[in-house]
C-alpha positions in Angstrom: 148.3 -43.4 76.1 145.7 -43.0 78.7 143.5 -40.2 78.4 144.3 -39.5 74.8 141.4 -38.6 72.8 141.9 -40.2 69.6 140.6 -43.4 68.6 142.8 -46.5 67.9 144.7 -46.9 64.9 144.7 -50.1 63.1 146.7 -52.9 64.2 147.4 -53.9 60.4 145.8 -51.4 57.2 143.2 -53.7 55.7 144.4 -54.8 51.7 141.1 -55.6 50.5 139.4 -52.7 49.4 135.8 -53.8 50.1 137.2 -53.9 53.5 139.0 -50.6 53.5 136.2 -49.0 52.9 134.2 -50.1 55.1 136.2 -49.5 57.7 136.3 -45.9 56.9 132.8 -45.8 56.7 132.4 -47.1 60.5 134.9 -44.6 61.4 133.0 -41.8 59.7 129.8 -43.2 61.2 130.8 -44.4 65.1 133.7 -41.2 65.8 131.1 -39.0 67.3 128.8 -41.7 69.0 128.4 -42.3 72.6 127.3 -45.9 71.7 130.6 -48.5 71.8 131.8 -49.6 68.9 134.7 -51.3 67.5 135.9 -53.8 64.5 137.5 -57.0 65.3 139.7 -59.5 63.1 139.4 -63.0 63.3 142.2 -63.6 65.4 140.3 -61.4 68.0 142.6 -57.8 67.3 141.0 -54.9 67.7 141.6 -53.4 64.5 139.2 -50.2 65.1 137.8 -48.9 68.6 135.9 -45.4 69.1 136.7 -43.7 71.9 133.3 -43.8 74.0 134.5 -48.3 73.4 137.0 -47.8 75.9 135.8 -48.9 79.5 137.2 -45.8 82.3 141.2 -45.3 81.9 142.1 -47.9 79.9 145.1 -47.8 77.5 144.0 -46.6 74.2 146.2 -48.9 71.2 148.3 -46.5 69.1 149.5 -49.0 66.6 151.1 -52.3 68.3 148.2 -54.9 68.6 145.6 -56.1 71.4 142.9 -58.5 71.5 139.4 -57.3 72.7 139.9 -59.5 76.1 142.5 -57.5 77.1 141.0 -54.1 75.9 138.1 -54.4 76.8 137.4 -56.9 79.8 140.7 -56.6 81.6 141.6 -60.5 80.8 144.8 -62.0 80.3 143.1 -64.9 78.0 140.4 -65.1 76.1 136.9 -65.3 77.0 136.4 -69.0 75.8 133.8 -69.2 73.6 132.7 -65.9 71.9 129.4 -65.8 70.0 130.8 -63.7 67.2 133.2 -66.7 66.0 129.5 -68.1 64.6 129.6 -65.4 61.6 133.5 -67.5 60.9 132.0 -70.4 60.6 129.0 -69.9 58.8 128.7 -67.5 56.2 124.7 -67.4 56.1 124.7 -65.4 60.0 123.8 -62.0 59.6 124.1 -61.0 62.9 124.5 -62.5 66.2 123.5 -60.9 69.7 124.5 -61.8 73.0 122.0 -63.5 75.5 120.4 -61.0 78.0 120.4 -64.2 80.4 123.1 -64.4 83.0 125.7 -62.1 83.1 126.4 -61.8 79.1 129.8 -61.2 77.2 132.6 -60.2 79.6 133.3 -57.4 77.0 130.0 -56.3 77.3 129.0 -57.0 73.3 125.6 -56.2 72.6 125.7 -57.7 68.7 127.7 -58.1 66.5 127.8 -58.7 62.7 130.1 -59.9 59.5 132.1 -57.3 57.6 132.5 -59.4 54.2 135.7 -59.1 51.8 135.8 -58.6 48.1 135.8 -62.3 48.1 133.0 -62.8 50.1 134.2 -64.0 52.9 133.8 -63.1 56.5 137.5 -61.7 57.3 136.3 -59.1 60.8 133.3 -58.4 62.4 131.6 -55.1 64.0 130.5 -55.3 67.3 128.5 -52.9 69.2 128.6 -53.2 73.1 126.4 -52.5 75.6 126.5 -48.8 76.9 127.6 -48.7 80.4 123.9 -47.7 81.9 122.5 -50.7 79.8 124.9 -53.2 81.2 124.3 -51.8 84.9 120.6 -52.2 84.5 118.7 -55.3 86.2 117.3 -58.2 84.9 114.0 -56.7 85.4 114.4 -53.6 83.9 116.0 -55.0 80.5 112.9 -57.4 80.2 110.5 -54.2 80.7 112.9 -52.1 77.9 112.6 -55.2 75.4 108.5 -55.1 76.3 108.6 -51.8 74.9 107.9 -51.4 71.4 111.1 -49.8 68.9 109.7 -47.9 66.5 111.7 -44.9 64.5 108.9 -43.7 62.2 107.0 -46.3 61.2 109.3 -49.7 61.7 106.9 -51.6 64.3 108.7 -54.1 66.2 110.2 -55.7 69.2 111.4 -59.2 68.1 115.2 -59.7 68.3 115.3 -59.5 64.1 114.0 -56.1 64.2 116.1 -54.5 66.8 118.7 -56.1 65.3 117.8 -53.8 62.3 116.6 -50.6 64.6 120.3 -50.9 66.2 121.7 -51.4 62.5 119.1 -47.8 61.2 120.6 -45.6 64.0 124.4 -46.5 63.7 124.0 -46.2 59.9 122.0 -42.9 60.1 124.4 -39.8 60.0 127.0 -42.0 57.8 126.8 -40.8 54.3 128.2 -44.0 53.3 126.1 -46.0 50.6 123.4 -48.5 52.2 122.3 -51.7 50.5 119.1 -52.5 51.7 118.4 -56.8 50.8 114.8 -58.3 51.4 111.6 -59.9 50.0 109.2 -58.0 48.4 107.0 -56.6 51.0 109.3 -56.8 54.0 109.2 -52.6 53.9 112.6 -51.8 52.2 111.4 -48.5 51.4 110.2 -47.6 54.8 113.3 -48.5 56.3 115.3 -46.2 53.6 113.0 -43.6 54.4 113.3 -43.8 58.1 117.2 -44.0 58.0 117.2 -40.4 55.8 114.5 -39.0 58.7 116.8 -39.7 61.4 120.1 -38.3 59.6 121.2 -35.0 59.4 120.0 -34.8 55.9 116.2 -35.1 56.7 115.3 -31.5 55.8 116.1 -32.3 52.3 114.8 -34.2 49.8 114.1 -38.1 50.0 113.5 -39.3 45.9 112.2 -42.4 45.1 113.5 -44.2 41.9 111.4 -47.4 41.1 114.4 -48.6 38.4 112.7 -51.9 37.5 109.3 -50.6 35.8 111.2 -47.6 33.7 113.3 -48.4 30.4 117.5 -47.7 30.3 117.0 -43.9 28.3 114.2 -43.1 30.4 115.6 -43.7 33.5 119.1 -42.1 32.4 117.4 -39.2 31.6 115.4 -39.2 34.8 118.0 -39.9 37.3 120.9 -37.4 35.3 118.9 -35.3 33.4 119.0 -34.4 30.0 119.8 -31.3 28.0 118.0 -29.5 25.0 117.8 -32.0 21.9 119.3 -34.8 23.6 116.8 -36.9 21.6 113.4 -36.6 20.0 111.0 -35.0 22.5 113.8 -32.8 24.2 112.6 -29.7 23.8 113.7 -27.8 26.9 116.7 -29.0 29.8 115.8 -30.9 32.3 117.3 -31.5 35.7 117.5 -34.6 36.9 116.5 -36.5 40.2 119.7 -36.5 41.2 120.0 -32.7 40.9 116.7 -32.6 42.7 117.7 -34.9 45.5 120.6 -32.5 46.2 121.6 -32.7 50.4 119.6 -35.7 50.7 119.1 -39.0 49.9 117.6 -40.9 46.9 116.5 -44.5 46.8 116.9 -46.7 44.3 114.4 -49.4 44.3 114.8 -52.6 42.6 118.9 -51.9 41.7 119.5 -55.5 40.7 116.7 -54.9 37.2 119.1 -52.4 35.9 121.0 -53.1 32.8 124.7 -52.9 32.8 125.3 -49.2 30.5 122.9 -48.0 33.5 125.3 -49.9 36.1 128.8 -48.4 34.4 127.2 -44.8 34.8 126.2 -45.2 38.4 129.5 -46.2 39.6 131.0 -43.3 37.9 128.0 -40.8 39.5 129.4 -42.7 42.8 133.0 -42.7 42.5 133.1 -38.9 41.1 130.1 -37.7 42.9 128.9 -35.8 40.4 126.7 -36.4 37.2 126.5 -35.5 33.6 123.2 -34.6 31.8 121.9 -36.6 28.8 123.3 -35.1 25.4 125.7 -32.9 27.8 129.4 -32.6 28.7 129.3 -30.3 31.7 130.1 -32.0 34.8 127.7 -31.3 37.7 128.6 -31.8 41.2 126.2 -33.4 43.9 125.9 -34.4 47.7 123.5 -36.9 47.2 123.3 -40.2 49.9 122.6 -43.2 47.9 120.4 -46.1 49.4 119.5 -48.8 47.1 117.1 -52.1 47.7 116.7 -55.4 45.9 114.8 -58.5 46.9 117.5 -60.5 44.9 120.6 -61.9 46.1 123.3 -59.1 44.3 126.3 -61.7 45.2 124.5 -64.7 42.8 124.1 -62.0 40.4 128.1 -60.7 40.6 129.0 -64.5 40.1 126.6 -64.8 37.2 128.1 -61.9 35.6 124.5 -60.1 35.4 125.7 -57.2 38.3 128.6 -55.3 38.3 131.4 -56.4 41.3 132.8 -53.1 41.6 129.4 -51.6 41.6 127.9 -54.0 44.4 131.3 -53.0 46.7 130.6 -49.9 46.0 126.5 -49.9 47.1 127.1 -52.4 50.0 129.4 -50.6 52.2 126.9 -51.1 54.7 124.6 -53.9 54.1 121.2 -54.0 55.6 118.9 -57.4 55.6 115.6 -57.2 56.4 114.0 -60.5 57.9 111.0 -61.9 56.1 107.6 -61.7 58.6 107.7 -65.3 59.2 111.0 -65.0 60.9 109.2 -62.4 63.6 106.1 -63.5 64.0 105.7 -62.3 67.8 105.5 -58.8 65.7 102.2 -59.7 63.6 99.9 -58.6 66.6 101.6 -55.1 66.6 101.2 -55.1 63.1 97.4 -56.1 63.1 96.9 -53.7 65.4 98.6 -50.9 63.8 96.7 -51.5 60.5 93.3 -52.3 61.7 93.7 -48.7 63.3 95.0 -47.0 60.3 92.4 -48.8 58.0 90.0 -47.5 60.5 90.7 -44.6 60.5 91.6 -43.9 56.5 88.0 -45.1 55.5 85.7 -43.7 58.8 84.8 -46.2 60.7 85.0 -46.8 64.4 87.9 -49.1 65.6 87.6 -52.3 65.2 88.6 -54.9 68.0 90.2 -58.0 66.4 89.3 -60.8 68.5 91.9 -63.8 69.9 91.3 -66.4 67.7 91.5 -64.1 64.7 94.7 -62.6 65.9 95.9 -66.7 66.6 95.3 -67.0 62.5 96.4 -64.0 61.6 100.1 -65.0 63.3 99.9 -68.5 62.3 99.4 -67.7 58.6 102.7 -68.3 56.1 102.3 -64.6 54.6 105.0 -64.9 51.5 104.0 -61.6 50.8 104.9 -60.4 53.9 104.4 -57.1 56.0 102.8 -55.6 52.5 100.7 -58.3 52.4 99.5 -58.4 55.6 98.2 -54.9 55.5 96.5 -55.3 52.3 94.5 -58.5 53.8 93.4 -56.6 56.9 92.1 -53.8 54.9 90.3 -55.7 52.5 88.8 -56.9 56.2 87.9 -53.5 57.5 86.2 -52.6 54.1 84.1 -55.6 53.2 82.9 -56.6 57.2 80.7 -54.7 59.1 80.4 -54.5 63.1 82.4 -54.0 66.2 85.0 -56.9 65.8 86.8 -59.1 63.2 86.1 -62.7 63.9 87.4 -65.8 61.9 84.2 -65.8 59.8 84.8 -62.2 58.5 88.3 -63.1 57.4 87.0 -66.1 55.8 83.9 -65.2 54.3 85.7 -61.9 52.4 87.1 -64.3 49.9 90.6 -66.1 49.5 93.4 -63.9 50.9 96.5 -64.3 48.8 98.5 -66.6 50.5 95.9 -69.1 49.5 93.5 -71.5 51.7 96.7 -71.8 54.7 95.1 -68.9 56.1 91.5 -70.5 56.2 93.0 -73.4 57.9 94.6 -71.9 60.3 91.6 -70.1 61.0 89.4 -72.6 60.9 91.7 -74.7 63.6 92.1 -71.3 66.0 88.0 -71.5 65.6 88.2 -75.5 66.7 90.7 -74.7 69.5 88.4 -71.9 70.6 85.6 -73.8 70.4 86.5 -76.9 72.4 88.1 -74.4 75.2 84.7 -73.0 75.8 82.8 -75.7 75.8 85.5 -78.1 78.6 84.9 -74.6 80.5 81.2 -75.1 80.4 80.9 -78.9 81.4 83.5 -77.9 84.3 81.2 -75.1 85.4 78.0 -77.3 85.3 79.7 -80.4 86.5 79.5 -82.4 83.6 75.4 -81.9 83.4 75.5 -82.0 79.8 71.6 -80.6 79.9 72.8 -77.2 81.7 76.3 -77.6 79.5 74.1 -77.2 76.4 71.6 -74.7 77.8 74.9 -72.6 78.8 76.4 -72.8 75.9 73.1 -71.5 74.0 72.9 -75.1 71.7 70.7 -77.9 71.8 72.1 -81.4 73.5 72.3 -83.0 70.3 74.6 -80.2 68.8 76.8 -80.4 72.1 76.9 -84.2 71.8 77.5 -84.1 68.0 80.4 -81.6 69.1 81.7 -83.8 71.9 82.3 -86.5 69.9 84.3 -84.0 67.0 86.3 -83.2 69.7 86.8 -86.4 71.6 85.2 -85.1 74.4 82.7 -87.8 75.5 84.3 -88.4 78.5 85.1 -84.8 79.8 
């Protein structure tokens, strides 16, 4: 049916409900987007294609089966091997992206990522392709687009990890499908929940956060549904609750997996139903509220240890979100420094402060368990207990034991050593090896540039 206008069907409905569901979510999501996406089985059918997926005139499907060769690269056979068939074989890839190097996928995928069943297992993927004006771009240009730095809000970030998420934050945005949102503590859950309700249609309403771990089970019922006069000892007026005040946007609710199962029952119903009841009360109240939730526990141990709900984990993770830990983009930590030494600058009134090479070298080496949050924290400790134009390794080692421990002190006191010995093989080169003018250059006496020659194992330089 060339020409037609309406997406493909499915080559075979999906059984699994997990699966169904998100399906339809994609669908709902991807209909009205000029980026291509489509859904893929394992044996390579396209089970789901939007229309802006299908390259010039090409035959739409309208129910019999096609692989994604044929659909979308014009091939008889297949492609040989396709990077998605990683997610099949391991179920601990996330996502995978094709290499900008040569000329890429013949379908033009961009990346693609697992769509688990009610199982667990990987049973299709969704891959998003390149848009035809990225795939006609040169070399050159894609290098200087990947320089630049993606940052919706405040998401700072241009290692593969976090475009990986940026791509994931704009095709999830204007979905009003559920988002699980799984990281460590301090990776910026919350940021990312509040940048995906900024960039949707529903960022004119309210964004409510819900902290559900540090509030007890009647208190957060009452907080999140409301309560009604004489629920319970205190009651002494109605209250609405944050899901009444949330109404048209979006609430977050941190820290899912602390909740206790009563709790859990009542959320799937507020989710299946879409509407709530108030503490003590019998009156149904309806609401067009987006859930996103976050943990920094893994929801599928706690399904198999019985301590989480199943059907209300299918229910929050119709589209999953991962956030990588800072260690795993490191090549972002000097955006990052950069963006909180300003801030921290700026926040407490002081000029800007220039963080200087070797400091930066420790500040990217460093383990950081804590993560993005502890990262800022460290560096504004810095701002406030240093004084002068730059941060040098001594500041950041002299204002006390950062919290992930002596590593950091290490690894500055090795970027100092590595500093160190650079300067002083440039001096000798520049006086010739006169270790009188070397030391005289370098503003030390002979014996200290001796005593540092042999630290270094530099005597023969």
């Amino acid at each position: 049916m060339a020409g037609s206008q309406e997406p493909c069907s499915l080559v075979h409905p999906f059984t699994d409900p997990v699966l169904a569901a998100r399906l339809e979510a994609i669908k709902q999501l991807a209909g009205g987007l000029s980026d291509r996406v489509a859904v893929l089985d394992r044996d390579f059918n396209v089970i789901y294609a939007n229309e802006s997926a299908w390259p010039g005139e090409a035959p739409r499907l309208s129910g019999h089966q096609a692989k994604c060769y044929q659909a979308f690269a014009h091939r008889s056979d297949p492609c040989g091997t396709c990077p998605a068939t990683k997610m099949y074989e391991s179920p601990d890839v996330r996502s995978v992206a094709c290499s900008s190097g040569g000329d890429g996928a013949a379908c033009g995928m961009h990346q693609a990522f697992p769509l688990l069943s009610t199982s667990g297992e990987v049973e299709s993927v969704l891959v998003l392709f390149k848009t035809l004006q990225k795939a006609a771009k040169q070399k050159s240009g894609e290098r200087a687009e990947m320089k630049q730095t993606s940052k919706p809000g405040e998401l700072i970030g241009t290692s593969a990890p976090m475009r990986e998420v940026l791509d994931m934050i704009r095709l999830v945005a204007d979905s009003s499908a559920t988002v699980l949102i799984q990281g460590e503590s301090g990776t910026g859950k919350e940021l990312v929940a509040n940048t995906i309700h900024r960039t949707s249609y529903r960022r004119d309403k309210p964004f409510i956060v819900v902290d559900c771990g540090s509030l007890p089970e009647t208190l957060l019922e009452s907080e999140l549904f409301g309560h009604v006069k004489g629920a319970f000892t205190g009651a002494h007026a109605s209250k609405r609750g944050l899901f009444e005040e949330a109404d048209g946007g979006t609430i977050f609710l941190d820290e899912i997996a602390d909740t206790s199962a009563t709790f859990q029952a009542k959320l799937l119903r507020v989710l299946q139903e879409g509407e709530i009841k108030r503490v003590g009360g019998n009156q149904s109240i309806k609401i067009d509220v987006r859930v996103i939730s976050a943990t920094n526990r893994d929801l599928v141990d706690l399904v198999k240890a019985k301590s989480f709900r199943q059907d209300l984990y299918y229910r929050l993770a119709v589209l999953p979100l991962s956030l990588p830990p800072l260690r795993e983009r490191r090549e972002d930590i000097p955006l990052l420094v950069r963006h909180f030494v300003s801030a921290s600058c700026k926040r407490h009134r002081q000029p800007v402060r220039q963080v200087l090479p070797d400091v930066m070298q420790a500040l990217t080496q460093a383990p950081w368990p804590g993560n993005v949050r502890e990262l800022q924290h460290y560096l504004e400790r810095a701002i406030v207990t240093t004084t002068g134009p730059e941060l040098s390794c001594k500041d950041i080692m002299d204002m006390g034991s950062p919290p992930a421990g002596h590593d950091l002190r290490a690894v500055s006191r090795r970027a100092t050593h590595q500093a160190e010995r650079a300067r002083i093989f440039q001096a000798l080169q520049q006086t010739e090896g006169n270790r009188a003018k070397t030391a005289k250059l370098l503003k030390i006496s002979r014996a200290s540039l001796y005593n540092k020659l042999r630290t270094y194992g530099m005597q023969d330089a």
